[in-house]
BAVONU-508847 format. One record per residue: x negated, y negated, z negated of N, C-alpha, C, CB in turn; residue number from 1. Coordinates in steps of 0.2 Angstrom, whole numbers, m for minus. Atoms other than C-alpha are relative to their C-alpha. Glycine has a CB too. Layout:
! BAVONU-508847
X; Y; Z; X; Y; Z; X; Y; Z; X; Y; Z; NUM
...
//
This chain:
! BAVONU-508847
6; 2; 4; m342; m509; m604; 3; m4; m6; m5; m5; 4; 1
m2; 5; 6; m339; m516; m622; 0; m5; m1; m1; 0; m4; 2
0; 7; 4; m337; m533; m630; m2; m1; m2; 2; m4; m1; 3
2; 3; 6; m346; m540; m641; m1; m8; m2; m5; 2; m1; 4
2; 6; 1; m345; m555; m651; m2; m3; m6; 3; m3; 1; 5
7; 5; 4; m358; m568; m657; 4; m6; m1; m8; m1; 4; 6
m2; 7; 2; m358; m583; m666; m7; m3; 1; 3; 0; m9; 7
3; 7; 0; m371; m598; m662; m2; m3; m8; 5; m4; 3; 8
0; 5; 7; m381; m603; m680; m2; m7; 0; m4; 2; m5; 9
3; 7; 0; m388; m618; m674; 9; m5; 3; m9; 0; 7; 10
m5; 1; m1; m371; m624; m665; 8; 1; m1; m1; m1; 3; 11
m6; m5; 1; m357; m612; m673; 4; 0; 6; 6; m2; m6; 12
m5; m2; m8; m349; m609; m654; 1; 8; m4; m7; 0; 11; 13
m2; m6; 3; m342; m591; m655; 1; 1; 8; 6; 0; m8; 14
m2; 0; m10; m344; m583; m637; m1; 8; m2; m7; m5; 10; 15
2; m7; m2; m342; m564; m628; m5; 1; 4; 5; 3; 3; 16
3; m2; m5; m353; m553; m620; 2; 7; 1; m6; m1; m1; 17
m2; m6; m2; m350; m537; m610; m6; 2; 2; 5; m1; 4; 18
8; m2; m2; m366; m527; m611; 2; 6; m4; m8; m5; m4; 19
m2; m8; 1; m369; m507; m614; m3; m2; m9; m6; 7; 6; 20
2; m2; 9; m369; m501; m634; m5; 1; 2; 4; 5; m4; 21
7; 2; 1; m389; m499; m630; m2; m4; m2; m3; 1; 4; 22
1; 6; 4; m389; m515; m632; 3; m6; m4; m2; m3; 4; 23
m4; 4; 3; m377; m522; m643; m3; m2; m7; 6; 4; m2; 24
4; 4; 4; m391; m526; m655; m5; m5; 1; 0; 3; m3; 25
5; 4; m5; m402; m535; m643; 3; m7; m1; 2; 3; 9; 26
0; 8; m1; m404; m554; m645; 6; m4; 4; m6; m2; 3; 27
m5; 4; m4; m391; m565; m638; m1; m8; 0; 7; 0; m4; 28
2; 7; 1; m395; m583; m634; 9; m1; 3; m7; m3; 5; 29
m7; 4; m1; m377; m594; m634; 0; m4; 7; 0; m6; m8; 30
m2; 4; m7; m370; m603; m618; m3; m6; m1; 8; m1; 3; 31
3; 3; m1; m378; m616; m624; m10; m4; 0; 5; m2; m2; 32
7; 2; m1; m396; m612; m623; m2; 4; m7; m2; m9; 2; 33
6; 0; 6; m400; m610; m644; 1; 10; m1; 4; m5; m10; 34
2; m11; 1; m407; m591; m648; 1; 3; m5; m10; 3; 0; 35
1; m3; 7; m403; m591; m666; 10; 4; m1; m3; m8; m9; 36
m9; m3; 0; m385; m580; m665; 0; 8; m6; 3; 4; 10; 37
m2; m5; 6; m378; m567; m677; 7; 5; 5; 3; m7; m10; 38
m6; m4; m2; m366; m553; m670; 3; 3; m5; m1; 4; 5; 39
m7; 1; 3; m349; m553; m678; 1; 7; 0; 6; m4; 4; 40
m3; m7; m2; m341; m538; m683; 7; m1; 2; 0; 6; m9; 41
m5; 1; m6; m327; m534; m673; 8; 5; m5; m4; 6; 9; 42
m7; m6; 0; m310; m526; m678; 4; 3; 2; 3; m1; m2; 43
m5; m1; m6; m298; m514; m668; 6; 3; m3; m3; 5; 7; 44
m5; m1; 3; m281; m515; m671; 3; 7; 4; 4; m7; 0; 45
m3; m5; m4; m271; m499; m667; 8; 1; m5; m6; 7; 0; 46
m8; m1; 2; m253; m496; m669; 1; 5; m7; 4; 3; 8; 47
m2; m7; 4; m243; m488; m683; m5; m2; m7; m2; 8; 5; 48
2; 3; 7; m247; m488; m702; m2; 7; m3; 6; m4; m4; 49
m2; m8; 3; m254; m472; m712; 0; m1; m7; m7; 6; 2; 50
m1; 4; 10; m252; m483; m729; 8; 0; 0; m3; m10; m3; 51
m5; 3; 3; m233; m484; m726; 6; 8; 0; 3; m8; 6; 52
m4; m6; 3; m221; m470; m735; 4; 2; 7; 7; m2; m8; 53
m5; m2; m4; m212; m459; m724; 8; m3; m2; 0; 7; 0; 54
m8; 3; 1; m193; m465; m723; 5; 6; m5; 4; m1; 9; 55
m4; m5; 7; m181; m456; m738; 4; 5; 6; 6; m5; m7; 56
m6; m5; m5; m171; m442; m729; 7; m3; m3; m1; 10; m2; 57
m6; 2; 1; m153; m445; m727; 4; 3; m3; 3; m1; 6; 58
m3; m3; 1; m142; m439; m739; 8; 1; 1; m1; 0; m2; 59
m7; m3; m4; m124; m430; m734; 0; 3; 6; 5; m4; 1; 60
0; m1; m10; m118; m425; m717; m5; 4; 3; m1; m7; 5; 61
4; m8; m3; m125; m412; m706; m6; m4; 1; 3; 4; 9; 62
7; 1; m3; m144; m416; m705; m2; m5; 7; m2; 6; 2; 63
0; 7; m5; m149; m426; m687; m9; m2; 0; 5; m8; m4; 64
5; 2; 3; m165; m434; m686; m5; 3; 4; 0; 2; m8; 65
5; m5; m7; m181; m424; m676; m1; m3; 3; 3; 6; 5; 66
3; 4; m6; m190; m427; m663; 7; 0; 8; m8; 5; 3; 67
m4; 0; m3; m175; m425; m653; 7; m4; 0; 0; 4; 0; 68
m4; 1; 2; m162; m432; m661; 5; 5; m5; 2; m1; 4; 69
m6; m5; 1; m152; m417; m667; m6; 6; m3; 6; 2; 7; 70
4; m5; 2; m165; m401; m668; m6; 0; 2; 2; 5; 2; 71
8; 2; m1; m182; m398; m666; 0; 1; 6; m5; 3; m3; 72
3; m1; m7; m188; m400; m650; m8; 5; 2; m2; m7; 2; 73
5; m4; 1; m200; m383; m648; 1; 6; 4; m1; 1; m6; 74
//
């Protein structure tokens, strides 16, 4: 089940809940009782970069390199 989190405007607390994406826009009242909450957008980090250049190929010497080390693996 997902997480979502909210923020508290009457007391800025900032808490989770684990409830189905049906109701991930459903009211939240804060742990400490106030009803007025605002849900946060969330970010997910994931590994690896698709902004960063591939690496320059090596020049001289016999080639290398692959998923293998040496030739392709196929």
């Amino acid at each position: 089940m997902p997480r979502y989190e909210y923020r508290c405007r009457t007391c800025g607390d900032t808490f989770e809940l684990s409830r189905p994406m049906a109701e991930s826009s459903a009211p939240a009242d804060c742990p400490a009782g106030h009803d007025d909450t605002v849900k946060l957008l969330s970010t997910v980090a994931v590994g690896g970069s698709a902004a960063s250049p591939a690496p320059a190929p090596r020049s001289g010497g016999g080639g290398g390199g692959g998923c293998c080390g040496g030739g392709c693996c196929g």
